[in-house]
C-alpha positions in Angstrom: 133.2 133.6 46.8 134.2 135.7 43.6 138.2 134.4 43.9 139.8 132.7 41.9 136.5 133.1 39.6 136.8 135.1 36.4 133.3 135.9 35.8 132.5 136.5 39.1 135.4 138.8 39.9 135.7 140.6 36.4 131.8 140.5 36.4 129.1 142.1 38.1 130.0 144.7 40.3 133.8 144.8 39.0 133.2 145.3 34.9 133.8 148.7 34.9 129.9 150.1 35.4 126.4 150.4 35.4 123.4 151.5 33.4 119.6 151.2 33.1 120.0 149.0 36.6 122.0 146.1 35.1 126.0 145.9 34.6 127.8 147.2 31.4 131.1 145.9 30.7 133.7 149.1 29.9 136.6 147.2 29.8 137.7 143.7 28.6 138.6 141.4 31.4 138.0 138.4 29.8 136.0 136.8 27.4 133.7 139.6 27.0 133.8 142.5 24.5 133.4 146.1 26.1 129.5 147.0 26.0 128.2 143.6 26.6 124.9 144.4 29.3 123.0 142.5 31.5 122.4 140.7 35.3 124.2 137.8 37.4 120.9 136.8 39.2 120.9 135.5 43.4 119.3 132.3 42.1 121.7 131.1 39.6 120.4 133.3 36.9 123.1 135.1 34.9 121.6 137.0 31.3 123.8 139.7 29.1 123.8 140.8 25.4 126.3 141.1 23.2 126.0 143.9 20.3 129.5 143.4 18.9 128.8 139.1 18.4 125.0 139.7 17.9 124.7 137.5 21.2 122.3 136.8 24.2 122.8 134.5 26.6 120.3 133.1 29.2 120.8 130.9 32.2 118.3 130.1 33.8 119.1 128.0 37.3 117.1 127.4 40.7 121.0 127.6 42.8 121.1 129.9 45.1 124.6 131.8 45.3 125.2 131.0 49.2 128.2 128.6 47.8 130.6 128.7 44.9 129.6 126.0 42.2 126.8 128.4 41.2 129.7 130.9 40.2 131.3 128.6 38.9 128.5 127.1 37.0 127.6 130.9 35.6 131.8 131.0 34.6 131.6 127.7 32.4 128.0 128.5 30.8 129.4 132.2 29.2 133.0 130.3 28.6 131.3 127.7 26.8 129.2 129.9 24.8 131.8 132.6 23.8 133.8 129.1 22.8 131.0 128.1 20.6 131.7 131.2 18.5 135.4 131.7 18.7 136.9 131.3 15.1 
């Protein structure tokens, strides 16, 4: 499912660790700064801080992740937003 998907497959489970039972990003993979924290959810739900950009992001969704789009869905939400606040 994660192929091809940059959030997916630099995300949770491959962003380089974990801590306090949610990911933490220890490398930059893509749009993300190293020490952004926080959850890709089974539902659709994705939620991470930011320190470095003073960010938080929530998505809130009622997808399961059984196909893609969700992914995909999670992938163009934090895109969007680290758009947002690219200078």
């Amino acid at each position: 499912m994660a192929t091809g998907n940059v959030h997916v497959s630099y995300g949770q489970g491959q962003h380089g660790g974990w801590g306090f039972g949610m990911a933490v990003r220890t490398y930059r993979g893509d749009y993300a700064p190293v020490g952004q924290f926080g959850w890709d959810g089974g539902s659709g739900t994705s939620t991470y801080a930011d320190p470095d950009n003073q960010l938080t992001g929530i998505l809130l969704t009622q997808v399961g992740m059984s196909v893609p789009d969700p992914a995909r869905l999670i992938h163009d939400f934090w895109t969007t937003l680290y758009q947002s606040i690219d200078d």
